[in-house]
Steps between C-alpha positions, in 0.01 A plus 500: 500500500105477526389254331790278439682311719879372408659199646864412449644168515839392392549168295741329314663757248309789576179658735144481493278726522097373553266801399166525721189679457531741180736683273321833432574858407511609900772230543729470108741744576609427821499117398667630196794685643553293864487149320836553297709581781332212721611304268816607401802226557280253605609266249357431137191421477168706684238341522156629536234280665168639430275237647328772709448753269223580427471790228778698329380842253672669276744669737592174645564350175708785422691493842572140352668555226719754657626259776556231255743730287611617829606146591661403154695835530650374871576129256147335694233300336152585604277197539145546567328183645117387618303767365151459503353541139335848509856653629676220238297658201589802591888468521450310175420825326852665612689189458649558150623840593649386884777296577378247761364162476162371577500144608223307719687273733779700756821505379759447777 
């Protein structure tokens, strides 16, 4: 990807993923279909950790709400935690049609 970078940690229950730079058209799709299948049977909950992102358009909101069906499909909750407020009003906008949860503290 070019201008995100995608960190995995595993935690209690599940895997983290911390999102750095920004969530763009050049980068959605492969973020869209890779972060399933990282994901996949690493326990229930995802979380996304988006302290260090720094922008996400249209295509990465959309990218978004694919992985977070994508998750409740493989029985996962998608948690997205520490986003700053520009990329927090944006994911506000999708939030009644996606199936994650936006919190502000990380959720472990």
């Amino acid at each position: 990807m070019r201008d995100l970078v995608v960190e995995a940690k595993n935690i209690k229950n599940g895997i983290m993923l911390k999102l750095k730079g920004e969530l763009m058209f050049i980068d959605a799709q492969e973020f869209m279909l890779k972060t399933p299948e990282r994901v996949k049977g690493k326990g229930k909950n995802v979380v996304l950790d988006m302290d260090d992102l720094r922008f996400i358009d249209s295509s990465g909101l959309g990218s978004m709400l694919y992985v977070s069906q994508a998750c409740k499909m493989q029985d996962q909750t998608m948690y997205i935690v520490r986003a700053n407020d520009k990329v927090a009003k944006s994911l506000k906008t999708i939030k009644k049609v996606g199936t994650f949860e936006l919190h502000d503290p990380v959720v472990e």
